[in-house]
Structure formats: C-alpha cells, structure tokens
C-alpha positions in Angstrom: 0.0 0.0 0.0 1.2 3.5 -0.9 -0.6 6.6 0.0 -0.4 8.7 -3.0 -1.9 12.2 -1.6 -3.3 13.8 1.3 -6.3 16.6 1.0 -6.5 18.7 4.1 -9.6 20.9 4.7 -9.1 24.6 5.3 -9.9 24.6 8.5 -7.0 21.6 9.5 -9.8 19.2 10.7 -10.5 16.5 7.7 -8.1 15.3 6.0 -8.7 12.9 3.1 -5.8 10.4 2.4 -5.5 8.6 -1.0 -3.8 5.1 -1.4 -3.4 2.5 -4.1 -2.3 -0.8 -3.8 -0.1 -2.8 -6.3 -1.2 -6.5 -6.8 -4.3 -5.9 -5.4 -5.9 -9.2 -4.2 -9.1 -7.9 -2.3 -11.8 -5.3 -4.0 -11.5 -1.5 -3.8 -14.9 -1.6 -1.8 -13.5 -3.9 0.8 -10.0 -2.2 1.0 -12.1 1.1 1.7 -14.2 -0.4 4.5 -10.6 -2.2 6.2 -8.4 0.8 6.0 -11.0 3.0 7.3 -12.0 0.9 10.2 -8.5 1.6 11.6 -8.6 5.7 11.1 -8.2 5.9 14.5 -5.1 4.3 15.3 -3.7 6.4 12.2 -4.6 9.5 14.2 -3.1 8.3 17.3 -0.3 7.1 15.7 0.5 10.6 14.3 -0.7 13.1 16.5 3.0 13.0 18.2 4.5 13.3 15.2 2.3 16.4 13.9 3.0 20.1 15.3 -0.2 21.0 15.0 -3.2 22.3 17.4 -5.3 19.2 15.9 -4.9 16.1 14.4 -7.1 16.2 11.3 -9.7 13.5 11.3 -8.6 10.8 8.5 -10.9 9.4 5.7 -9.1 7.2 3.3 -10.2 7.0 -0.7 -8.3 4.1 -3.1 -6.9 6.3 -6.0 -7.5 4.9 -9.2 -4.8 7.4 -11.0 -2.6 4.4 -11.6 -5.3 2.2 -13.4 -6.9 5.1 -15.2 -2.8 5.6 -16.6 -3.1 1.6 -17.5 -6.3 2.4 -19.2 -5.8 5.0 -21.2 -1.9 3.6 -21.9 -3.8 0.4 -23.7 -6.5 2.7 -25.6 -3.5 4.6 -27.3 -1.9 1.5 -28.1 -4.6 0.1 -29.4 -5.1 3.2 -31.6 -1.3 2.1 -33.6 -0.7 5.6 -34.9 2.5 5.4 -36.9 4.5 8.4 -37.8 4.2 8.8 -41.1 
C-alpha cells in the first residue's frame, strides 16, 4: 500500500488520504471499509509526530490514478498511430 496524496480541509480538521495498492488481491470496496476501520489508530499514531493544534480526522479513498494511466496507456496502443 502507498498513500499517493493527502487533501486537508481549510480549516485543518478532515483530511482525506488517497492510497493504491499494487497487486491488489481484495476489491476496492472492501480495501475502503478495512483501511477505514482503523482511522483511529492512524490519528493516534501521528498526533505526536504532527506540530499541529489538531490532528485532522482521516478518511481514506483508493486512488485509481494508476489504473486510469493503465487504461488510457492500452486505448492509445490500441489506436497504432505510426509516424508517417
């Protein structure tokens, strides 16, 4: 698992935390539901580590950034331009 971007609110109080996974065995929907079920031992875990009045409440989102790439990658390939 790599987290591949964090989203803070304005206010410092949410932030939303993006991950992907390579050689993904288990379904986005289910990675979702596991990750966030331990949001707060993340918090915990970093509020030491953070210099910051709060620790922003975590919500975690499976970036599909990577696949999308994959996707359009084989579309283009497909298309076979040549450079004549």
């Amino acid at each position: 698992m790599t987290f591949t971007k964090v989203d803070v609110s304005r206010d410092l109080r949410i932030a939303k935390v993006f991950y992907s996974v390579i050689n993904q065995t288990i379904s986005k929907d289910k990675l979702d539901i596991e990750i966030n079920k331990h949001r707060k031992p993340f918090k915990k875990y970093m509020g030491p580590e953070l210099s910051m009045k709060h620790t922003p409440d975590l919500r975690f989102y499976f970036d599909d950034t990577f696949e999308y790439t994959e996707y359009v990658s084989s579309l283009m390939k497909k298309l076979d331009i040549s450079d004549n």
